[in-house]
Structures are given as structure tokens and as C-alpha cells.
C-alpha positions as CSV (number, residue, x, y, z in Angstrom):
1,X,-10.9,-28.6,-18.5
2,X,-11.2,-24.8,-18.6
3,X,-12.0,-22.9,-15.3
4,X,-15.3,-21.1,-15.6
5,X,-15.3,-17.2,-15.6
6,X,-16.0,-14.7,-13.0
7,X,-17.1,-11.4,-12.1
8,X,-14.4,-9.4,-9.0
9,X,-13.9,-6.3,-7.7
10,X,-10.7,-4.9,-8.3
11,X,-8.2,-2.2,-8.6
12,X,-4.7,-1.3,-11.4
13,X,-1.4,-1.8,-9.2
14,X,0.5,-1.9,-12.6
15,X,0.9,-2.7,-16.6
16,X,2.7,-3.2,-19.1
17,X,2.5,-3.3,-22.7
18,X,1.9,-7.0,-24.5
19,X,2.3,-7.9,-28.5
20,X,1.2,-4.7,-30.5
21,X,-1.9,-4.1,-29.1
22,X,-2.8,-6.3,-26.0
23,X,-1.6,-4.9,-22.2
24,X,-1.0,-6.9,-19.3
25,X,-3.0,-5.7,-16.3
26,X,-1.6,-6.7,-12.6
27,X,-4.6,-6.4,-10.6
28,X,-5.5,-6.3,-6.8
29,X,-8.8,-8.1,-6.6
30,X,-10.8,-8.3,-3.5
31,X,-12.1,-12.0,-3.8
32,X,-8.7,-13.2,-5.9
33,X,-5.7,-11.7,-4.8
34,X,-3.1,-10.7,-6.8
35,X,-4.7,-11.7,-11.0
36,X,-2.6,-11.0,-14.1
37,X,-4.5,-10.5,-16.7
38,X,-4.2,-9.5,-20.5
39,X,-6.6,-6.7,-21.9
40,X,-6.7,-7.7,-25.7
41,X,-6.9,-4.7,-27.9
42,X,-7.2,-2.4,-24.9
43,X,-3.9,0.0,-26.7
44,X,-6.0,0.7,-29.8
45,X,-8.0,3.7,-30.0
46,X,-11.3,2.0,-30.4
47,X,-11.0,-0.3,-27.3
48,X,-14.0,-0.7,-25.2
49,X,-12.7,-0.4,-21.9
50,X,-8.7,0.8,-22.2
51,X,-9.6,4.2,-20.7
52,X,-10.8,2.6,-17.7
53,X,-8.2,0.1,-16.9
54,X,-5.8,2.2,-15.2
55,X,-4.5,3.3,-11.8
56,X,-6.4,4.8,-8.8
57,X,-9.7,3.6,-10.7
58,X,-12.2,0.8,-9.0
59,X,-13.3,-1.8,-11.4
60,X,-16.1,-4.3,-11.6
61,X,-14.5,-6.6,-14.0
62,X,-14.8,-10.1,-15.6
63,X,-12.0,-12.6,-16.0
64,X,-11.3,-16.0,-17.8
65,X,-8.9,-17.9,-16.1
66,X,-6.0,-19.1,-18.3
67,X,-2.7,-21.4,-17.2
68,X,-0.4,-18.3,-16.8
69,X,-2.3,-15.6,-17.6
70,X,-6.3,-14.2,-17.1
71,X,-7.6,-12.7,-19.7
72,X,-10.0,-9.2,-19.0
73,X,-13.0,-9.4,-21.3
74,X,-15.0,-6.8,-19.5
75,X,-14.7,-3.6,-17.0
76,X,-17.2,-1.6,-15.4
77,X,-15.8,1.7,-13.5
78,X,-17.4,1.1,-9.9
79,X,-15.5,4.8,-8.7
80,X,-12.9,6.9,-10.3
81,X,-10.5,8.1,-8.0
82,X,-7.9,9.6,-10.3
83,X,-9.2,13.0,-10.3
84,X,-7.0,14.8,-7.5
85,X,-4.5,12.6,-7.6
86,X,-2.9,12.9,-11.0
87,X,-2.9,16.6,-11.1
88,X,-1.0,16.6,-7.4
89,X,2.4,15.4,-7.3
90,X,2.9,14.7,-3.5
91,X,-0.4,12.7,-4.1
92,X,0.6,11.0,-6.9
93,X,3.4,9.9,-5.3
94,X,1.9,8.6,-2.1
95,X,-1.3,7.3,-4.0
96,X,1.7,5.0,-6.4
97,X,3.4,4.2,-3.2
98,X,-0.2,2.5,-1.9
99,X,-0.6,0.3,-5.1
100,X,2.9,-0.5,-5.2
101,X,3.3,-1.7,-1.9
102,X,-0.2,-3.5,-1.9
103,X,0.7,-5.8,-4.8
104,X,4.1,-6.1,-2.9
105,X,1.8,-7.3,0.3
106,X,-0.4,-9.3,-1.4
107,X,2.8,-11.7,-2.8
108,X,3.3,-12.1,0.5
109,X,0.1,-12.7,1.9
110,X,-0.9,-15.2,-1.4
111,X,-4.7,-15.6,-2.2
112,X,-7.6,-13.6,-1.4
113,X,-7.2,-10.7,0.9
114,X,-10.9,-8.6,1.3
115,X,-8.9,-6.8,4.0
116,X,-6.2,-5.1,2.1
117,X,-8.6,-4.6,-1.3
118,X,-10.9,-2.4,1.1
119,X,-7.8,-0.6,2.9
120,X,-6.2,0.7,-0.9
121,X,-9.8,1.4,-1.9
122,X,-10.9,3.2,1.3
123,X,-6.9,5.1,0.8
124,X,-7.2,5.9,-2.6
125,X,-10.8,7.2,-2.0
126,X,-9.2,9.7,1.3
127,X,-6.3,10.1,-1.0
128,X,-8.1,12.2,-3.3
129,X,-8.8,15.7,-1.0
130,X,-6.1,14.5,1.0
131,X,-3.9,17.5,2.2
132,X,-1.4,15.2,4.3
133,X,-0.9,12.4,2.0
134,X,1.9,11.2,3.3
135,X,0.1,10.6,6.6
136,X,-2.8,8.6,4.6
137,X,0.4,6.8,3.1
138,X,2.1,6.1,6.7
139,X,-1.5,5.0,8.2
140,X,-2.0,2.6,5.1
141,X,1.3,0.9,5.0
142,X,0.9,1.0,9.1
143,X,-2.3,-0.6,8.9
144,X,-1.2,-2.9,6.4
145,X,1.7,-3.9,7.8
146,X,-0.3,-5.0,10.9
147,X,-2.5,-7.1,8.9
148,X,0.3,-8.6,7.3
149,X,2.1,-10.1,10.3
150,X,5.2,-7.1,10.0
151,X,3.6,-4.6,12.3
152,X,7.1,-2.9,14.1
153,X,6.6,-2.9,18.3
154,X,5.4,0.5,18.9
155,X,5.6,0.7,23.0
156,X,7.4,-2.4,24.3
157,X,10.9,-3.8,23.1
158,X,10.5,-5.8,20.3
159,X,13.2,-7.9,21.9
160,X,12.7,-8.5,25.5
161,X,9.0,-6.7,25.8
162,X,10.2,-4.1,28.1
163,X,7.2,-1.7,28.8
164,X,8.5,1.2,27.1
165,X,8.1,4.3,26.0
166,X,11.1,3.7,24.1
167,X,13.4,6.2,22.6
168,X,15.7,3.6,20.0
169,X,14.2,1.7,16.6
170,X,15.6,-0.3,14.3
171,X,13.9,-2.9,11.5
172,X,15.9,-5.7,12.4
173,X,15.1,-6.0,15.5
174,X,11.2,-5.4,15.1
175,X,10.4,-1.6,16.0
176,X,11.1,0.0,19.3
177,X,14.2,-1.2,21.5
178,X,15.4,-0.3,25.0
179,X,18.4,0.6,25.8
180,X,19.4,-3.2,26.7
181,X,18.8,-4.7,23.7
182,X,19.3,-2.1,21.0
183,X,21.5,-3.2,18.2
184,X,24.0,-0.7,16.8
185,X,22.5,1.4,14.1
186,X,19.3,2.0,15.8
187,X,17.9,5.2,15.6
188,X,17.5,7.8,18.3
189,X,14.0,9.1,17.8
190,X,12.0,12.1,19.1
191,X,9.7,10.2,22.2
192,X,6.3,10.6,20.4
193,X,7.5,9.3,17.3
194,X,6.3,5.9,18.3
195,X,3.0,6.9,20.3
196,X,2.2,8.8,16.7
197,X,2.8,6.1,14.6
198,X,0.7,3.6,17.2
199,X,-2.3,6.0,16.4
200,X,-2.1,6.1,12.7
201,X,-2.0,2.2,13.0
202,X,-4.9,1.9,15.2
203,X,-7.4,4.2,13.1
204,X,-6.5,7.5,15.3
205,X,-5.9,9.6,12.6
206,X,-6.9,13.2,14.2
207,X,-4.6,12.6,17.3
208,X,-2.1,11.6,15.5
209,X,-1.8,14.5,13.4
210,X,-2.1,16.8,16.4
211,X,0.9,14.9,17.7
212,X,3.0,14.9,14.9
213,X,2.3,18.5,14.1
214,X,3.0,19.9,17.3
215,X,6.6,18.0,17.7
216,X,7.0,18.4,13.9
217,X,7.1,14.5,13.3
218,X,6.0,14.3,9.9
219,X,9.2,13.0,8.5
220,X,10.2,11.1,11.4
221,X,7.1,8.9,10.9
222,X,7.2,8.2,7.5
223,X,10.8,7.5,7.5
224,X,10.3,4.8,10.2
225,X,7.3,3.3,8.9
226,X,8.8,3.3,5.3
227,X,12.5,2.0,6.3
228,X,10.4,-0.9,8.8
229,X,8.5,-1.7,5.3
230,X,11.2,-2.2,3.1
231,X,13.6,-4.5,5.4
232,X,10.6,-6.7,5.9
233,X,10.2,-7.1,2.1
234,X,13.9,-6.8,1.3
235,X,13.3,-4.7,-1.3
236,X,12.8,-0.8,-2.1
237,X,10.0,0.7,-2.9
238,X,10.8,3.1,-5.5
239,X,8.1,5.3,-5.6
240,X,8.6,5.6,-0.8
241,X,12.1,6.9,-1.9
242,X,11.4,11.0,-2.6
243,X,10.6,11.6,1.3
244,X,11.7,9.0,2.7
């Protein structure tokens, strides 16, 4: 019996081209996870919505279910946040580095996730005057990572819960370490690295940024946050790999 149809929110986190003129379309809904769907037509010149069925846009759009694939009959632009991303590099990458990593979260997570919809939408919508994007990157992926389950121990020892400040991380061993328990190949880190990175994750985006601009942090914080992601997904993220 076929599944009725339905009407989601959702956003591109990539495509790929299908037969001669159909595209698949990976999408990032809010009420259905992670949908693959294919957009017949959608790579000829007359297609009603192919313009719209890209990255860094936010879609209203309507789906038939099918046994492997969805297929997209319908998409309404809800907001277009492409304009001030694509004509930016650094916010290109960082805006490519939230999709990717959301559809990489949402495999993990498996079914509907409101929570990290709203977080790329709310990102991508920041994104687009953003003069730091890398810090709307690192307080995404922090945020994300939090909701996820992965979040890296920011103050005590991730292994024996040690009150820190701590001065010593390493992925393996879940964030900060003490000197006790760190495992070789931790990292020596400037002492507000962490307190920096705990403010990004908890919405404190201002102090944060005063923080990692006075002890020149920037890198130091996105490196962590990024290297924490990948060993947690056991995979790289190409698009994290520039300034990482």
C-alpha cells in the first residue's frame, strides 16, 4: 500500500545528478530526518522548482514516499540564505561545513530531529552577515555535538571528573584531561581554550568572542572542536579541513 504524501520543512545538505535529467536531493527535514529524494526534471532548463532546490536555501516542500527513494513534487522557498554566503569564501566554507556535518549528525541520531533542523536554519540564517564564521561554525558543531550525546568535557576530566580548569585535551578520551589521566598525544592548550569553547556551547557567543580575541584563540578552538568532531564520527569532514 503506498504511504500517503506530505508537506516538511527542510533544507539541501547535498545532490547529485540522476538519469539525464532527474537529481537526487539529500535533504535535512525538520519533522523527517534525513529524506532522499529525487527531483524529476529538476536539470532541464524549464523545471519548476530546480533553481530553488539548492544549498543554504529553506524549503517548504512536498514528498511521496517511495521504497528507497522520495520523490520531490513540489518546493516553496520559505527563506533564501545564499546571498552572502556564496560570494564569501570563508563563509562558504563554514556554511558547507554546517550542512555537511548535519547530515553526518542526523545518520547518527536516525529519525526526526526539530532540534538540529532549527540549529542549521538559525546558523545558516547568522551565517549570512557573519564576520567570524568560523566561530558560528565552532558554536554550531558545539551545540550540536551536545545535542548529539558527543559533547567533549569542557572543565572536569572527562576521565575521573577532576574539577578542572584543565590544561590537556584529547578526543579519545572525551575533552579535557588532568594531568593524571591524560593519554599520550594530548594536547597542551592555552587555559581559556576550554572556558571559550564552554561559552560557544552554551549560547555565550559575545563572551566568548571577547575571550578568544583577547588570548588569540580562534584557531585553538576550532581545531579542538573540529578534531573532537571527527574522532567521534570516524570520519573527516572535508570541507572542516582548510582551517582546521
Amino acid at each position: 500500500m503506498r504511504r500517503p504524501s506530505y508537506r516538511d520543512r527542510a533544507v539541501v545538505v547535498r545532490t547529485y545528478d540522476f538519469g539525464e535529467a532527474d537529481r537526487v536531493v539529500v535533504l535535512l527535514t525538520r519533522g523527517h530526518g534525513l529524506v532522499r529524494a529525487v527531483a524529476k526534471g529538476v536539470r532541464r532548463a524549464k523545471s519548476r522548482f530546480g533553481s530553488r532546490v539548492q544549498l543554504f536555501v529553506h524549503l517548504d516542500v512536498h514528498l511521496y514516499p517511495g521504497r528507497n527513494l522520495a520523490t520531490l513534487t513540489g518546493a516553496d522557498t520559505v527563506a533564501y540564505y545564499a546571498s552572502g554566503i556564496i560570494e564569501d569564501y570563508a563563509r562558504y566554507t563554514a556554511a558547507c561545513a554546517v550542512v555537511n556535518c548535519a547530515e553526518r549528525l542526523c545518520v547518527a541520531e536516525t529519525g526526526e530531529d526539530p532540534f538540529l533542523f532549527d540549529a542549521v536554519v538559525d546558523t545558516l540564517a547568522v551565517m549570512q552577515r557573519e564576520s567570524q564564521p568560523e566561530v558560528c561554525l565552532d558554536a554550531f558543531l558545539l551545540r550540536a555535538m551536545g545535542h548529539s550525546g558527543w559533547a567533549p568535557s569542557l572543565f572536569a576530566c572527562a576521565q575521573c571528573g577532576e574539577a578542572g580548569p584543565h590544561h590537556a585535551f584529547h578526543p579519545r578520551a572525551g575533552g579535557a584531561v588532568c594531568v593524571r589521566c591524560r593519554p599520550p598525544g594530548s594536547a597542551d592548550i592555552p587555559p581559556e581554550t576550554l572556558h571559550a569553547m564552554w561559552l560557544l556551547q552554551q549560547g555565550h557567543r559575545q563572551a566568548a568572542e571577547e575571550i578568544m580575541r583577547r588570548h588569540d584563540l580562534h584557531e585553538w578552538v576550532h581545531r579542538l572542536t573540529s578534531v573532537h568532531l571527527q574522532y567521534h564520527l570516524e570520519q573527516r569532514i572535508t570541507t572542516l579541513l582548510p582551517s582546521a
